[in-house]
Backbone and ligand atoms as CSV (ligand in chain L), in Angstrom:
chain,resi,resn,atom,element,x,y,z
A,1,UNK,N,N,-69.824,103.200,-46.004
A,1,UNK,CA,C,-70.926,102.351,-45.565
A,1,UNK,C,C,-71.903,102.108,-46.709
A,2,UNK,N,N,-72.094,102.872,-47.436
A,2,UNK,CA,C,-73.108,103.301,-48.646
A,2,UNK,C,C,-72.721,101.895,-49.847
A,3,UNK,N,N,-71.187,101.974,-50.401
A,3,UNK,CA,C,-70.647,101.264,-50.997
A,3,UNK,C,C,-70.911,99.552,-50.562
A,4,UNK,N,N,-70.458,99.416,-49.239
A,4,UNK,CA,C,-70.740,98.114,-48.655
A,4,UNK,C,C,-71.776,97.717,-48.571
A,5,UNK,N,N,-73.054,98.518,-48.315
A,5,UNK,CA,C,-74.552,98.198,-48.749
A,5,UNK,C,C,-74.673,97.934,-49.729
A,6,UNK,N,N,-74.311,98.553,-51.125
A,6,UNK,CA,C,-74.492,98.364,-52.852
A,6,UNK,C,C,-73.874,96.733,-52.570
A,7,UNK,N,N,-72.795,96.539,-52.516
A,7,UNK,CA,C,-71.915,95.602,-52.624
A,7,UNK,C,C,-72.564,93.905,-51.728
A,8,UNK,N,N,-72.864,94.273,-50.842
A,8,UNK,CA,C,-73.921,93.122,-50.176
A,8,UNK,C,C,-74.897,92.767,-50.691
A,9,UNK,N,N,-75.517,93.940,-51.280
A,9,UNK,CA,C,-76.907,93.621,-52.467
A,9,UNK,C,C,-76.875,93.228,-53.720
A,10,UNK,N,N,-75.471,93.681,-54.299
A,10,UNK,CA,C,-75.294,92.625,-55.639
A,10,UNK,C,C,-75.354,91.286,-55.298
A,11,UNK,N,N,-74.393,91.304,-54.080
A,11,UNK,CA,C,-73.516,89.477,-54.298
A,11,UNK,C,C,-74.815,88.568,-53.629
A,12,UNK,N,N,-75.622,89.343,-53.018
A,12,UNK,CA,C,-76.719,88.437,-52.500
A,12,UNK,C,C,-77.739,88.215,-53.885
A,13,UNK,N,N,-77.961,89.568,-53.988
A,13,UNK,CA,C,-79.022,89.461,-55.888
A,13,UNK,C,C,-78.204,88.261,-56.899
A,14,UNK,N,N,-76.764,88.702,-57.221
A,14,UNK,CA,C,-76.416,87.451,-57.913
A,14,UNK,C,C,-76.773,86.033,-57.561
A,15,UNK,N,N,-76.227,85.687,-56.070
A,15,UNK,CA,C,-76.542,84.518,-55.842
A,15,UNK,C,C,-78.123,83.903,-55.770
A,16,UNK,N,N,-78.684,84.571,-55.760
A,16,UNK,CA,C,-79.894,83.539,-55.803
A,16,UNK,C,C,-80.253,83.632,-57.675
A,17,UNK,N,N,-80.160,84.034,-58.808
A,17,UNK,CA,C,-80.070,84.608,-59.892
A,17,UNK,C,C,-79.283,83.141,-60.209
A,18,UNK,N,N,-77.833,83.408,-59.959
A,18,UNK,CA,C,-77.352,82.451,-61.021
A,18,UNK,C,C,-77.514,80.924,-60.322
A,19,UNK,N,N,-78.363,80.428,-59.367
A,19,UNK,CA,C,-78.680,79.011,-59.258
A,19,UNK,C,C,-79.883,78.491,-59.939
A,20,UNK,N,N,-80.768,78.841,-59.483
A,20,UNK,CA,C,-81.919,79.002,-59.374
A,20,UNK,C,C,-82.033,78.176,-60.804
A,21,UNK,N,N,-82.048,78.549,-62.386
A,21,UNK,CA,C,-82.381,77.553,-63.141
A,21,UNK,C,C,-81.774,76.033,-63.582
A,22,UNK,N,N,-80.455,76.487,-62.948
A,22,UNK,CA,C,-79.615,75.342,-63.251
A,22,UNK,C,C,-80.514,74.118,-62.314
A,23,UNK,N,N,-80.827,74.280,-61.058
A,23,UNK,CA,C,-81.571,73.649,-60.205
A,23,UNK,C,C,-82.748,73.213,-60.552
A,24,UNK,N,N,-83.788,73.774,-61.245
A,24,UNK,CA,C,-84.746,73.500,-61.939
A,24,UNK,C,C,-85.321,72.664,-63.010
A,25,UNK,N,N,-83.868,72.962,-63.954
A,25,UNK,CA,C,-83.610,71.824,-64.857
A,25,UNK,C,C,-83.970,70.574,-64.467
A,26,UNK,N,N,-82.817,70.503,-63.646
A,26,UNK,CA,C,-82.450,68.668,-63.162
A,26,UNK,C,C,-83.569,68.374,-62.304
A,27,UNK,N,N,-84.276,68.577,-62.114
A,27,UNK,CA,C,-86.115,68.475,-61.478
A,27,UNK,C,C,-86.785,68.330,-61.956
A,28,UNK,N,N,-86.600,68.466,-62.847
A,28,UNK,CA,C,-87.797,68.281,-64.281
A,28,UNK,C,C,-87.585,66.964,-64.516
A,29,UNK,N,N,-88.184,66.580,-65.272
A,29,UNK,CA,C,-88.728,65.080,-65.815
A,29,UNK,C,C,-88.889,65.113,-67.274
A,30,UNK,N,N,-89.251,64.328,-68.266
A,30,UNK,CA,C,-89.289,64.045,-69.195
A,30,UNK,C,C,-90.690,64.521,-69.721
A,31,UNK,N,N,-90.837,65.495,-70.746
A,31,UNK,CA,C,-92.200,66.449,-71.047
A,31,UNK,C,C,-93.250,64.800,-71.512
A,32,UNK,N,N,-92.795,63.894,-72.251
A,32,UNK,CA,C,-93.265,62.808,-72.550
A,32,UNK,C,C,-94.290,62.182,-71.373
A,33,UNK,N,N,-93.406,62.668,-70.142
A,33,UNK,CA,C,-94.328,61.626,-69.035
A,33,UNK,C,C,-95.087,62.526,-68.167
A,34,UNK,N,N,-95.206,63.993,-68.609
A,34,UNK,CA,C,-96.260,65.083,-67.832
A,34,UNK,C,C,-97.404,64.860,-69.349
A,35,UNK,N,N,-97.476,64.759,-70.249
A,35,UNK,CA,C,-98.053,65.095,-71.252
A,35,UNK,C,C,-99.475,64.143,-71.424
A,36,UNK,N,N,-100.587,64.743,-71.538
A,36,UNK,CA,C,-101.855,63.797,-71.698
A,36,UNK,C,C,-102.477,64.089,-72.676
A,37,UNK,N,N,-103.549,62.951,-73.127
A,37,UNK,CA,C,-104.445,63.119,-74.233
A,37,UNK,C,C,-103.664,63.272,-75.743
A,38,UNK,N,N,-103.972,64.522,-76.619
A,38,UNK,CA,C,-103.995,64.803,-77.839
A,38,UNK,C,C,-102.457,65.304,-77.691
A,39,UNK,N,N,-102.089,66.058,-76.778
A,39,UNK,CA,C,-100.192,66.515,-76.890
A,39,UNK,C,C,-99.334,65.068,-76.274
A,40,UNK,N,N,-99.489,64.346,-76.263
A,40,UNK,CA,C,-99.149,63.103,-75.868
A,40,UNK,C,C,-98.995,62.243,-76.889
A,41,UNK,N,N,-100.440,62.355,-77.623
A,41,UNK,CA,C,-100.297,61.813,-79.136
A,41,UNK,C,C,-99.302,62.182,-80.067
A,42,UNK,N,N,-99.349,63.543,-79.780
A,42,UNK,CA,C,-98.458,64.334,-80.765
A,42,UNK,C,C,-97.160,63.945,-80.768
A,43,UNK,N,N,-96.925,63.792,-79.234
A,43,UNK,CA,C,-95.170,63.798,-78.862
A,43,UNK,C,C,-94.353,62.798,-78.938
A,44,UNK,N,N,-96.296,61.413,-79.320
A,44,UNK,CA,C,-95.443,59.974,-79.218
A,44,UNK,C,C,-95.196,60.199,-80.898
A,45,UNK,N,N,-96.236,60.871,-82.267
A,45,UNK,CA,C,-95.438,60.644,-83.014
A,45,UNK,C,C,-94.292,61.153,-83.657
A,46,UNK,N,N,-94.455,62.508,-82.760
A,46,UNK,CA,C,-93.105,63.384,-83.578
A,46,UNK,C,C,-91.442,62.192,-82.778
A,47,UNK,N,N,-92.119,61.431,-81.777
A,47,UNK,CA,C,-90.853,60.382,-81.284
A,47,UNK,C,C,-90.525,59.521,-82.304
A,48,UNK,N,N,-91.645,58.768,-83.309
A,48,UNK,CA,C,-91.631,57.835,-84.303
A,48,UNK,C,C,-91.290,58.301,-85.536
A,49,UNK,N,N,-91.089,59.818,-85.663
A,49,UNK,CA,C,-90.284,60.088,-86.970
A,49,UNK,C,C,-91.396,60.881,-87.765
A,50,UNK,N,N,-92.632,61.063,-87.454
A,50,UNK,CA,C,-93.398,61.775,-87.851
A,50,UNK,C,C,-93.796,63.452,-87.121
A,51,UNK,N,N,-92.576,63.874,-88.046
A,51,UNK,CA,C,-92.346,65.700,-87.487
A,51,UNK,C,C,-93.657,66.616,-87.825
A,52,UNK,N,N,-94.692,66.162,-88.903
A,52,UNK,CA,C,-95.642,66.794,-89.046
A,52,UNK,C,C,-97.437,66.192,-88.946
A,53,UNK,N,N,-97.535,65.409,-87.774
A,53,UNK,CA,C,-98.590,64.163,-87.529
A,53,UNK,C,C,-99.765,65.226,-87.485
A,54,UNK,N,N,-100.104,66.526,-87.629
A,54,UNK,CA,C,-101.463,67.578,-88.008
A,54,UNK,C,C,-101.002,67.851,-89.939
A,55,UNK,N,N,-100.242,67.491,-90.418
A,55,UNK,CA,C,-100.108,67.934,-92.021
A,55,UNK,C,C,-100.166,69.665,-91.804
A,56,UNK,N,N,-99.318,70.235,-90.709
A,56,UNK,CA,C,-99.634,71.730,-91.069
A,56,UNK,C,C,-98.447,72.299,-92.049
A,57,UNK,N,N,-97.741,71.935,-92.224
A,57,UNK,CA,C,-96.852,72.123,-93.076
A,57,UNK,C,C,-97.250,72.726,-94.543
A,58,UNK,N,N,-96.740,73.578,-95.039
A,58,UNK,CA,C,-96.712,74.169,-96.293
A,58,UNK,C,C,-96.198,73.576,-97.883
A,59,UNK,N,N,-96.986,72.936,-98.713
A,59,UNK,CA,C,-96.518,72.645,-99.281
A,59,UNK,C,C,-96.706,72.668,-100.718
A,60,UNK,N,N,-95.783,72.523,-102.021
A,60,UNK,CA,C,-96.101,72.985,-102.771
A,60,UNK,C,C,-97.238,72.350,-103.776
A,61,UNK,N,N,-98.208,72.693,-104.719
A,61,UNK,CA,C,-99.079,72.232,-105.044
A,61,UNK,C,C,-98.812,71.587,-106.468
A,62,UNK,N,N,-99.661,70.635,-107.234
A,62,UNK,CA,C,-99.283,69.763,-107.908
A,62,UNK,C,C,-100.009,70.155,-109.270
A,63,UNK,N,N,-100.500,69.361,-109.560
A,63,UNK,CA,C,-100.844,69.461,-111.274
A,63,UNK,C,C,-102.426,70.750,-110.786
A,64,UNK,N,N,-103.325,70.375,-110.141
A,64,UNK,CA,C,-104.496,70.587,-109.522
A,64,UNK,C,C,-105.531,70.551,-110.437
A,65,UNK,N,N,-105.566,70.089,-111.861
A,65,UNK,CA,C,-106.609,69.887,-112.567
A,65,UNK,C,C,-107.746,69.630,-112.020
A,66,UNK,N,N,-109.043,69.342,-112.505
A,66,UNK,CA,C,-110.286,68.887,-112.022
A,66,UNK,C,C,-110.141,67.489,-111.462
A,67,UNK,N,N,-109.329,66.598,-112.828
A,67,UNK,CA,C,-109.185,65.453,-112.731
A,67,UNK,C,C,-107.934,64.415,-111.824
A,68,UNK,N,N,-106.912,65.893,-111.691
A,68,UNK,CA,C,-105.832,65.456,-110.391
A,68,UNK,C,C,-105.760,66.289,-109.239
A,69,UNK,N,N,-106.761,66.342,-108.513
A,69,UNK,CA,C,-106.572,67.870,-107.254
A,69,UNK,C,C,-105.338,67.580,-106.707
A,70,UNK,N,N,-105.422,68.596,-105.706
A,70,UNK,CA,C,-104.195,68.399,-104.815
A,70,UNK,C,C,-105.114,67.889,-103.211
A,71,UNK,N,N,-104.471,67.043,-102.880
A,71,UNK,CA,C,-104.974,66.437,-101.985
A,71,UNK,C,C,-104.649,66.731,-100.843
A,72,UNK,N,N,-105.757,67.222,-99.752
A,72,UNK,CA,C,-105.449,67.778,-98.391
A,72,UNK,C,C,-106.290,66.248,-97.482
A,73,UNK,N,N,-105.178,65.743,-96.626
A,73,UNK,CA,C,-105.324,64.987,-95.830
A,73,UNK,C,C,-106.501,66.021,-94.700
A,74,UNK,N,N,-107.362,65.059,-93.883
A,74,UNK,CA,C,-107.971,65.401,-92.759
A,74,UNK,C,C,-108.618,64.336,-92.019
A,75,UNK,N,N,-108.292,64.527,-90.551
A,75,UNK,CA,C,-109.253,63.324,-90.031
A,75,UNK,C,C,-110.984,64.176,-89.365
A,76,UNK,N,N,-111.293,65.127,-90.252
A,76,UNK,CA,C,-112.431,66.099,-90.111
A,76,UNK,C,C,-113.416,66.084,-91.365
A,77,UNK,N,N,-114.666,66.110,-91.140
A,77,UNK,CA,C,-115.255,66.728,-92.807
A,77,UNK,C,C,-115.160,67.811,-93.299
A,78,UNK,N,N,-114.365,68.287,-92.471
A,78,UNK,CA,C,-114.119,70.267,-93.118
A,78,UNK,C,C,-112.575,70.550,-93.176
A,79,UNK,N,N,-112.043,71.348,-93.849
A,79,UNK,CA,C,-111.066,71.420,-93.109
A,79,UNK,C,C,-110.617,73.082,-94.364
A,80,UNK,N,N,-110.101,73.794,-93.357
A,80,UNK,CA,C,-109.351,75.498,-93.410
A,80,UNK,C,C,-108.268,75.349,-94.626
A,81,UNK,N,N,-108.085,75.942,-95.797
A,81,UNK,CA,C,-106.864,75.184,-96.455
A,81,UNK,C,C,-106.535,76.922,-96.817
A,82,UNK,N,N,-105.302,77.330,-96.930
A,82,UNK,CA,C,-104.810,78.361,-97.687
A,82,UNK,C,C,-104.150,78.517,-99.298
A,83,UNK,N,N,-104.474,79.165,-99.837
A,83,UNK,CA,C,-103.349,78.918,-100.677
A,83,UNK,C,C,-103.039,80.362,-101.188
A,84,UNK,N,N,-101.697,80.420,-101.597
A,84,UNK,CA,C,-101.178,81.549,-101.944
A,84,UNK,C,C,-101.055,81.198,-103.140
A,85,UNK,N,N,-102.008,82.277,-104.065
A,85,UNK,CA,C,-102.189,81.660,-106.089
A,85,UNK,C,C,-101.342,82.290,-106.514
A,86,UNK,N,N,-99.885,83.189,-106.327
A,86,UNK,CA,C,-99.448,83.669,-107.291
A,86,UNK,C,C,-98.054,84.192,-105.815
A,87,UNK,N,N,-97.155,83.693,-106.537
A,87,UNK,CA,C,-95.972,83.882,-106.121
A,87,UNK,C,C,-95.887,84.754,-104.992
A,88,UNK,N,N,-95.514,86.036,-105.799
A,88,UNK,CA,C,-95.189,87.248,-104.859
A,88,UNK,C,C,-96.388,87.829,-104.173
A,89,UNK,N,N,-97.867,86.923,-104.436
A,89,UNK,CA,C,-98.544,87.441,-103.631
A,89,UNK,C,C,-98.694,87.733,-101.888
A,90,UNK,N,N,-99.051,88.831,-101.741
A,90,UNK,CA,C,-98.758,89.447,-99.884
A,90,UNK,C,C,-99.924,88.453,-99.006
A,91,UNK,N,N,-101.151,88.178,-99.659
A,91,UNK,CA,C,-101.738,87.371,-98.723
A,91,UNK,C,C,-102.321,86.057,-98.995
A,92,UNK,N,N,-102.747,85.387,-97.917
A,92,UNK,CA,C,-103.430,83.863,-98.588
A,92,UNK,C,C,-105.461,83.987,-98.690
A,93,UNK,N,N,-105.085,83.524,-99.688
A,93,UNK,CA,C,-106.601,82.956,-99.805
A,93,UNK,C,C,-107.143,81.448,-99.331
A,94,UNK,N,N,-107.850,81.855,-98.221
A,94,UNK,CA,C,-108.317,81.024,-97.821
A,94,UNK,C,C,-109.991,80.177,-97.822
A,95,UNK,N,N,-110.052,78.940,-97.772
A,95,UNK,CA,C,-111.391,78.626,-98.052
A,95,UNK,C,C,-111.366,77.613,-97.523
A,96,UNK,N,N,-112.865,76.558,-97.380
A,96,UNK,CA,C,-113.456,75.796,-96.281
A,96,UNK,C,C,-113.470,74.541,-97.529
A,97,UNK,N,N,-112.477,73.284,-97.130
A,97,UNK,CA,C,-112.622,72.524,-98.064
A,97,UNK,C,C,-114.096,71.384,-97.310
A,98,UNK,N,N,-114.614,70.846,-98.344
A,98,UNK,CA,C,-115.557,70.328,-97.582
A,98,UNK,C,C,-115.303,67.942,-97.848
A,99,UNK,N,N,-115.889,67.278,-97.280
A,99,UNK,CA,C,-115.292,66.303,-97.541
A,99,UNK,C,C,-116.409,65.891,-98.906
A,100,UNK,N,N,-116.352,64.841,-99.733
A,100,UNK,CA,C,-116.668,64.946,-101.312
A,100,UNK,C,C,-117.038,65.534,-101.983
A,101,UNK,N,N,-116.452,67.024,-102.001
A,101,UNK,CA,C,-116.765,67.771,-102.892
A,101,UNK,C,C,-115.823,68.640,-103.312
A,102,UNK,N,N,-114.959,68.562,-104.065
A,102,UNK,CA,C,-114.117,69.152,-104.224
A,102,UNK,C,C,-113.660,70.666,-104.703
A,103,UNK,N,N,-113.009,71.642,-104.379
A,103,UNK,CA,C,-113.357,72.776,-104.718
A,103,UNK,C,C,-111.961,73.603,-105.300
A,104,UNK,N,N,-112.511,74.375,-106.089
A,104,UNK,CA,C,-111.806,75.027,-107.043
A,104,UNK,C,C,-111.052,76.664,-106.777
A,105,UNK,N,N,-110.046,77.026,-106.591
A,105,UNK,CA,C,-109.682,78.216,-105.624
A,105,UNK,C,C,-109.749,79.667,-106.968
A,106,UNK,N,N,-109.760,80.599,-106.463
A,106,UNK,CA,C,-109.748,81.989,-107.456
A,106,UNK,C,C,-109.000,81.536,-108.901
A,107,UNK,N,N,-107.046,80.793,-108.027
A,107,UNK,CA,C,-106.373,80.764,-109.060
A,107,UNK,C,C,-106.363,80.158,-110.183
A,108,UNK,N,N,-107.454,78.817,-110.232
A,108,UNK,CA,C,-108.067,77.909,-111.349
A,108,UNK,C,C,-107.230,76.516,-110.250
A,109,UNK,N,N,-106.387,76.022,-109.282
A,109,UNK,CA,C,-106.206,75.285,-108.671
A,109,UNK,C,C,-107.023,74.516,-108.022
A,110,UNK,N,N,-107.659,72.879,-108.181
A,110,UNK,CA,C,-108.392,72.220,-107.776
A,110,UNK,C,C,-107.909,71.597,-106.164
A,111,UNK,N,N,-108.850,71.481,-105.132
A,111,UNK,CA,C,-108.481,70.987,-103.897
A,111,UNK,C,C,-109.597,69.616,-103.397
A,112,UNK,N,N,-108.840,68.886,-103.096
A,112,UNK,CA,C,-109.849,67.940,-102.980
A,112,UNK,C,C,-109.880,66.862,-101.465
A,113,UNK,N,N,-110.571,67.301,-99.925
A,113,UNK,CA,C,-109.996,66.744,-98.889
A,113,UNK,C,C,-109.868,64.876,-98.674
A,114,UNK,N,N,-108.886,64.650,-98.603
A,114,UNK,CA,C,-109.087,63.181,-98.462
A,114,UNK,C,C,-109.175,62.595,-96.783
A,115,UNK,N,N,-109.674,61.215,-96.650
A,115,UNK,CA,C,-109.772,61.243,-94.927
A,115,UNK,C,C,-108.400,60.458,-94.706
A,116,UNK,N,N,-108.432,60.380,-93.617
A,116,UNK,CA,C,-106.450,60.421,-92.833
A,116,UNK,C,C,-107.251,59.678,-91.412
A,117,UNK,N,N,-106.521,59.038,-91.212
A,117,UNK,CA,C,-106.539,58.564,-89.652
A,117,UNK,C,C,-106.034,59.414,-88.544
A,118,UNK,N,N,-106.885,59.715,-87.643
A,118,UNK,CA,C,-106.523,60.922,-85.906
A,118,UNK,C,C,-105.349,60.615,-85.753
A,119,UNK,N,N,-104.451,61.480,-85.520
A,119,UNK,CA,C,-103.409,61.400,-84.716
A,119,UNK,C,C,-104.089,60.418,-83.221
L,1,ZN,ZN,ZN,-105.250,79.813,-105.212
């Protein structure tokens, strides 16, 4: 009797277990047409081919002289920038770029924010 109890309680536990998301899926709708405001923006441009429409992406830095910074897009007058000055270094240095004024990091690397149109 003991056994046939275990055995009723799997096959019932399985069955509700293995439907249940498959069902869920196909109920769902398209994240595009729940999505509002600023993630909406986002989703129409990562649709148009633009995978990084915030510039958060990592990337590598350029000449950075006084006279050629490296240019950080923003549609803000401030904006958070990191940079890691030396290869194998373990952490980033970070600082508050400001908009016309361009600023100079520990490593001698110039940063300079330029304005960008809002997502
Ligand atoms: Zn640096």
């Amino acid at each position: 009797m003991a056994s046939l109890t275990g055995r009723i309680f799997l096959a019932a536990a399985r069955r509700n277990v293995a439907y249940t998301p498959v069902r869920f899926c196909k109920m769902m709708s398209d994240p595009l047409d729940h999505a509002t405001g600023l993630e909406k923006r986002e989703l129409l441009a990562k649709a148009a081919g633009n995978e990084d429409p915030f510039d958060m992406k990592v990337f590598q830095r350029g000449p950075g002289t006084k006279e050629q910074p490296n240019l950080i897009p923003s549609a803000f007058d401030a904006r958070l920038v990191g940079c890691i000055c030396e290869e194998e270094q373990t952490f980033v240095q970070w600082m508050w770029l400001y908009q016309g004024t361009p600023k100079r990091c520990e490593c001698g690397y110039w940063f300079k924010l330029v304005e960008k149109a809002p997502v």
